[in-house]
VOGU-3710 file (C-alpha; in Angstrom, 3 decimals, decimal comma):
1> xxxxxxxxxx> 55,802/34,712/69,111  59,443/36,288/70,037  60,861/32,952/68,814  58,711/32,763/65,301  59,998/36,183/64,552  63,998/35,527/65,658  63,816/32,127/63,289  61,751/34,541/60,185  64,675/36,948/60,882  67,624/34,174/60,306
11> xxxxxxxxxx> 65,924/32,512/57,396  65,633/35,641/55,624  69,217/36,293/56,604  70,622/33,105/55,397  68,529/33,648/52,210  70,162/36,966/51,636  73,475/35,897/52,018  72,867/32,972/49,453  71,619/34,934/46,899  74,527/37,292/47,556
21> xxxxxxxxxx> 77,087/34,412/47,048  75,268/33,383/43,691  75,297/36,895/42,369  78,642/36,677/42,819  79,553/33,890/40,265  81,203/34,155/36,975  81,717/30,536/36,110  81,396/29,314/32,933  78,237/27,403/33,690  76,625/31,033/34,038
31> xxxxxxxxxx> 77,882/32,263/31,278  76,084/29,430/29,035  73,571/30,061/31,062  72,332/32,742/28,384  69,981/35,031/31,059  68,456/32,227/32,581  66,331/32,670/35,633  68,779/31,635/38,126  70,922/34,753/37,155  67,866/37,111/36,499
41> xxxxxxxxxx> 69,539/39,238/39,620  72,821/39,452/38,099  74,542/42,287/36,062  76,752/41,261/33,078  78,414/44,847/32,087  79,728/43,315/28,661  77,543/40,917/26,289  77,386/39,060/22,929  74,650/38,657/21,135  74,842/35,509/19,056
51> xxxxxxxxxx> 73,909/35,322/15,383  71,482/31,877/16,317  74,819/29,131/16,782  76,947/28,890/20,153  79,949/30,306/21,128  81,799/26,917/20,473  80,642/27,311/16,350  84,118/28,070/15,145  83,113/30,354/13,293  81,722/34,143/13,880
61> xxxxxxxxxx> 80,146/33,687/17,681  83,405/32,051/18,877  85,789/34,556/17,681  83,727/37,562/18,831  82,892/35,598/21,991  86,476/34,876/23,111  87,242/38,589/22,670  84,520/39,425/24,884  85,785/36,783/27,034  89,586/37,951/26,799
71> xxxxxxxxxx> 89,234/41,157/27,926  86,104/40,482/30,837  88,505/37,891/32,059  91,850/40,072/32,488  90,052/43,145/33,534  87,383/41,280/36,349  84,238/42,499/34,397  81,055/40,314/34,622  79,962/38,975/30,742  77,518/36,921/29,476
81> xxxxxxxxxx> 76,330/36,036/26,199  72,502/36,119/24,592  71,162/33,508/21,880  68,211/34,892/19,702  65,145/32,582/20,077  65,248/32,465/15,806  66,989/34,158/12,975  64,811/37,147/12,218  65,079/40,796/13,147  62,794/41,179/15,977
91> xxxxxxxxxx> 64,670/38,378/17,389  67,850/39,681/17,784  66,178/43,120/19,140  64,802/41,171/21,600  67,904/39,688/22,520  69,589/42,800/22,751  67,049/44,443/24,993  67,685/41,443/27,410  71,086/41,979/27,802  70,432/45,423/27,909
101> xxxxxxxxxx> 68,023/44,774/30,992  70,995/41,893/32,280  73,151/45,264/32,991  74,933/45,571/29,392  77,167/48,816/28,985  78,435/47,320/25,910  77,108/44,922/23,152  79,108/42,742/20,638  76,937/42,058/17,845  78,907/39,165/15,023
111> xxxxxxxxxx> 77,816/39,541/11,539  75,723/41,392/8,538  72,101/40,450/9,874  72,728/42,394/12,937  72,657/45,456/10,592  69,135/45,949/10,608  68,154/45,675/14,224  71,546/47,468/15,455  70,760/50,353/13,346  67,335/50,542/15,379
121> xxxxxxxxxx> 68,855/49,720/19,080  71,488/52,310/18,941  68,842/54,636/18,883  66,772/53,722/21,270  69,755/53,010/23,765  72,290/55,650/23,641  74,217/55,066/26,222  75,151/51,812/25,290  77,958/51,439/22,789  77,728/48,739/19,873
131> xxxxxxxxxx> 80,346/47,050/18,037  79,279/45,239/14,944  81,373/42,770/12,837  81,161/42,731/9,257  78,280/44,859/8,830  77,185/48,185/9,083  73,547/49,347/10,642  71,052/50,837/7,928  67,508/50,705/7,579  65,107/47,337/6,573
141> xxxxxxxxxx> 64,061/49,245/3,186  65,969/48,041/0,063  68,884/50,550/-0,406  68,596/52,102/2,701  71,705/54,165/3,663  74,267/53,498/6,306  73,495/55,104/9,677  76,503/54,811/12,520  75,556/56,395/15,326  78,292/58,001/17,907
151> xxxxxxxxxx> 77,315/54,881/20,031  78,328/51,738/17,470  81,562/50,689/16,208  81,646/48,908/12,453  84,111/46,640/11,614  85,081/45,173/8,233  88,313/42,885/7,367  89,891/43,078/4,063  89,206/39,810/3,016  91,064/40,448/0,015
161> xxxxxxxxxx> 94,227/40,100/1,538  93,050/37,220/3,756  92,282/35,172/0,249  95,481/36,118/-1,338  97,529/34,788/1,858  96,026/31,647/1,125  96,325/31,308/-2,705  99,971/32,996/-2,159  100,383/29,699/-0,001  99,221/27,503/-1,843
171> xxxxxxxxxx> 101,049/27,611/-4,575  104,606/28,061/-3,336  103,905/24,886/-1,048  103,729/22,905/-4,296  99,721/22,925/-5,306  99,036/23,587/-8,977  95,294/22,442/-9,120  93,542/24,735/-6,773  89,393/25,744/-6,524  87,267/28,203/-5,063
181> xxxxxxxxxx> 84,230/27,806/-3,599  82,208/30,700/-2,749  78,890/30,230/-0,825  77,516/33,422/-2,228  78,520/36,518/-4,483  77,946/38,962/-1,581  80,854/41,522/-1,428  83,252/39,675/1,227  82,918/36,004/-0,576  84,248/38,236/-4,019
191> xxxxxxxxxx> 86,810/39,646/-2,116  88,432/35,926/-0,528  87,947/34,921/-4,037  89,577/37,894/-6,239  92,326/37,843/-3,393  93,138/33,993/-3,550  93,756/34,083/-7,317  95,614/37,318/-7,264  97,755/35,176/-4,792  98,127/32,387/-6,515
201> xxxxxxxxxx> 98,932/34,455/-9,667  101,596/36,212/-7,664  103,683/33,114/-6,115  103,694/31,253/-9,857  105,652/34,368/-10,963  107,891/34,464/-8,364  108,693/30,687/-8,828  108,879/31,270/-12,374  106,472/28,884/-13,290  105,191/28,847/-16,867
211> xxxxxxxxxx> 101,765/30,730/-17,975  98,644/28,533/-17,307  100,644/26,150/-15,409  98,611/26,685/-12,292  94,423/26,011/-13,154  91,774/27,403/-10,695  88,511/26,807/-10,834  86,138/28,901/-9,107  82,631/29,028/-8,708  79,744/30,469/-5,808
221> xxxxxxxxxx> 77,297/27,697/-4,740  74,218/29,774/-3,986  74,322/28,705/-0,415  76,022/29,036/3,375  74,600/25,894/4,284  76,250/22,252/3,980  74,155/20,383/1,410  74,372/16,783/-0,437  74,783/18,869/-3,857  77,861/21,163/-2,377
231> xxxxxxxxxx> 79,192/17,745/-1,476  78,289/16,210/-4,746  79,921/19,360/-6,765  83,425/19,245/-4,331  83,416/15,586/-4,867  83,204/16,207/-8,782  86,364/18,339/-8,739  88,378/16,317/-6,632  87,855/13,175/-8,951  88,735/15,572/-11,704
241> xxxxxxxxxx> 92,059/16,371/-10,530  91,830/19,208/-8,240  94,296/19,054/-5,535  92,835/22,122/-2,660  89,901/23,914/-2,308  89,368/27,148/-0,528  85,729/27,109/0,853  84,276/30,555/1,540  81,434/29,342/1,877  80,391/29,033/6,110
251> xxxxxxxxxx> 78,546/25,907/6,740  78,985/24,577/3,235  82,585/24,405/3,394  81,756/21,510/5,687  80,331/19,766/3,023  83,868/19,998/0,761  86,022/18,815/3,654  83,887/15,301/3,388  84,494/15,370/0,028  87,874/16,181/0,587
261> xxxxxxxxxx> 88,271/13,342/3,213  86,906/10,976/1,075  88,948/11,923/-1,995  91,938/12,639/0,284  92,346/16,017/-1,011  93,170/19,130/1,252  90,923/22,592/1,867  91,425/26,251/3,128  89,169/26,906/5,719  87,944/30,633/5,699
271> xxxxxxxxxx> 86,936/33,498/9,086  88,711/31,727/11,763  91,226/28,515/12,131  89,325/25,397/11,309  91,876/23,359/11,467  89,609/20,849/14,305  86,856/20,573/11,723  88,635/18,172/9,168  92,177/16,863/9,016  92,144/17,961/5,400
281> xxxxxxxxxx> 92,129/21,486/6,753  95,546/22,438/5,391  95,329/26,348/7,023  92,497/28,892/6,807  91,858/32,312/5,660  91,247/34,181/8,887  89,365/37,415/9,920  91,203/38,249/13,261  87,604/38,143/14,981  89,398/37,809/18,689
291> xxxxxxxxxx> 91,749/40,535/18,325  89,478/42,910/16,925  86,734/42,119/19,838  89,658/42,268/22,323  90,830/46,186/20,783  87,962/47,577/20,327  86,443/47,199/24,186  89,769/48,117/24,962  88,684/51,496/23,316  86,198/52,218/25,079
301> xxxxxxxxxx> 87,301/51,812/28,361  90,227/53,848/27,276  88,137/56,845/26,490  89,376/56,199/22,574  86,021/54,292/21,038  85,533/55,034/17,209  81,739/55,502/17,315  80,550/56,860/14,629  82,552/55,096/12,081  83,148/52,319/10,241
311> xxxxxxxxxx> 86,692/50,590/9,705  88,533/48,214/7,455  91,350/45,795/9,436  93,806/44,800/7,448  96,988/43,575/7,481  98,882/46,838/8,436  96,666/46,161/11,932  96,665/42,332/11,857  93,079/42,203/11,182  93,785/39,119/8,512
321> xxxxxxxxxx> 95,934/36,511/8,670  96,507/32,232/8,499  97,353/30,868/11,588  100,655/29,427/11,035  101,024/27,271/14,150  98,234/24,814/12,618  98,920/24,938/9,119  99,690/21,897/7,661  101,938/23,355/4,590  105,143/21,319/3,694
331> xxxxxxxxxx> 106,870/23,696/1,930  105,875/27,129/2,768  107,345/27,959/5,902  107,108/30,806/8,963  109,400/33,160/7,591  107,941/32,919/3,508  104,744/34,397/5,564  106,209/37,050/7,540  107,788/38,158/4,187  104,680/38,138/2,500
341> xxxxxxxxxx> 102,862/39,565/5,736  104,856/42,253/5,558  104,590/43,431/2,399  100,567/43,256/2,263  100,774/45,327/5,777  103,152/47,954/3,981  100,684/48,177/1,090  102,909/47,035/-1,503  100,808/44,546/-3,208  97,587/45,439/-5,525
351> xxxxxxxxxx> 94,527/43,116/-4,793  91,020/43,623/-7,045  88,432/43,922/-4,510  84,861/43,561/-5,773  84,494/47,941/-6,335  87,785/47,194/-8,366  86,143/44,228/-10,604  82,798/43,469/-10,904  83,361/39,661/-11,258  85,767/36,997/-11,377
361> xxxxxxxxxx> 86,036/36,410/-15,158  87,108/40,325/-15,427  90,500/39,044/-13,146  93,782/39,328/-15,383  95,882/36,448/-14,672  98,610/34,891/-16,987  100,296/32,035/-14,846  96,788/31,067/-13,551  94,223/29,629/-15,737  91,351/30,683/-14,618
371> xxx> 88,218/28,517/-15,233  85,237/30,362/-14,010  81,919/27,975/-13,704
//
């Protein structure tokens, strides 16, 4: 009897210490792992919530992700990241709530459709803080008003600036037949697009070129997705002549870099640097969605978090910019940016932004000719 109990006592030992050792792993396997239920005994202090894709989507989730990631890495905290089981509301509450239950002191949530359940979770967990990316929490009821508790963090980019880096670009590397591509009119797509031709507009005057010597077409497609008829449309304007598209348009900017490829055209990728999606990426107009992350947990454990309130990064605090070290431009070189950097961060140049103008055929341009479809 003596020796059943001894053995009982080392097995449960030796089980104790394993589960110990486990607990203690912050691989990268575990943090795919999503809140499996191998790591059920775990506690991740910081957490993503994904908008449905991965944190490889080069897009939203990866940005956020690898500011999450940044910081958790330098400063020894356990993370892990949460997928919703589907795109709907009660989804992503239900994701939150896990990773509020994994140990979550803090909660990155990437994009607009996290306004909705944010703006109930904030609520019902106080003491854990928020930080939502390009939206703001309010209500489900149409025209519901914005509600920021002390506990969340929004964050907006001035796209406006983002688009005009690119069109400025553009145009003093040499390309006079440029399009945009919206996915839809929702206020950030207007803003990349107002920017980009108020940049284009600005580099043919300071090359002196003559009026309507630059032509942009520009048009929203009605969708974020990558379809044959986005294809089909991209194709259309290639074979007509145009030269570069900037796609603001999330997954359906996919579909214009195979039209691209095919017509052997370039494109301006849009949020983050998608230069690895298609050679014909030339540079992209970029939300800083890493630095932003990075700062903003920084905040908090700094005792300086901006609940409450919602901010606009712009240029002045490198929320926008093109990454430079894989752009593909010929012409337009390091030091043309910084120039042009600078003056956007010193507020020197005028943008419309969509409260400014209420669409794109109310932009004034006089070196551009503007062809809106």
């Amino acid at each position: 009897m003596k020796k059943k109990k001894v053995l009982t006592m080392l097995l449960a030992a030796t089980m104790v210490f394993g589960l110990a050792a486990c607990g203690g792993n912050k691989s990268n396997d575990a943090k795919k792992d999503g809140g499996d239920d191998a790591k059920k005994s775990d506690s991740y202090e910081l957490a993503l919530v994904t908008d449905i894709g991965s944190i490889d989507d080069k897009s939203f989730n990866q940005g956020a992700w690898e500011g999450v990631d940044q910081y958790a890495t330098e400063k020894d905290i356990p993370h892990q990241y949460y997928k919703p089981v589907e795109q709907s509301d009660e989804a992503y509450k239900d994701a939150i709530a896990l990773a509020v239950k994994g140990g979550a002191k803090t909660i990155v949530c990437p994009g607009y459709l996290f306004e909705v359940p944010v703006h109930e979770m904030q609520t019902q967990y106080p003491d854990v803080n928020f930080i939502i990316i390009d939206g703001a929490p309010h209500g489900a009821e149409d025209g519901a008003p914005i509600e920021i508790e002390k506990n969340t963090l929004s964050i907006f980019y001035a796209e406006q600036q983002a688009g005009y880096l690119a069109g400025y670009a553009a145009v003093k590397d040499g390309y006079k037949k440029l399009g945009f591509m919206g996915g839809i009119a929702v206020p950030a797509v207007k803003r990349y697009g107002y920017g980009f031709v108020q940049g284009a507009e600005d580099a043919a005057a300071e090359l002196g070129l003559k009026d309507g010597e630059i032509t942009l077409r520009y048009t929203y497609l009605n969708t974020f997705n990558a379809t044959p008829e986005v294809n089909t449309l991209a194709s259309s304007w290639y074979k007509d002549g145009t030269e570069l598209i900037f796609a603001a348009a999330g997954g359906a900017g996919n579909s214009v870099m195979k039209a691209a490829e095919t017509a052997g055209a370039k494109v301006v990728g849009v949020d983050v640097d998608q230069s690895a999606e298609s050679d014909t990426v030339i540079s992209s107009a970029m939300k800083n969605l890493k630095k932003s992350v990075y700062d903003a947990i920084t905040s908090i454990y700094d005792g300086n978090f901006q609940g409450g309130e919602s901010i606009t990064l712009d240029a002045s605090k490198e929320g926008v910019e093109l990454p430079m070290d894989s752009s593909k431009w010929e012409n337009f070189t390091k030091d043309d940016y910084t120039a042009v950097y600078e003056k956007l961060a010193a507020g020197s140049i005028e943008i419309p932004t969509d409260s400014t103008t209420e669409d794109a055929s109310g932009l004034t341009t006089a070196k551009v000719a503007l062809s809106v479809e």
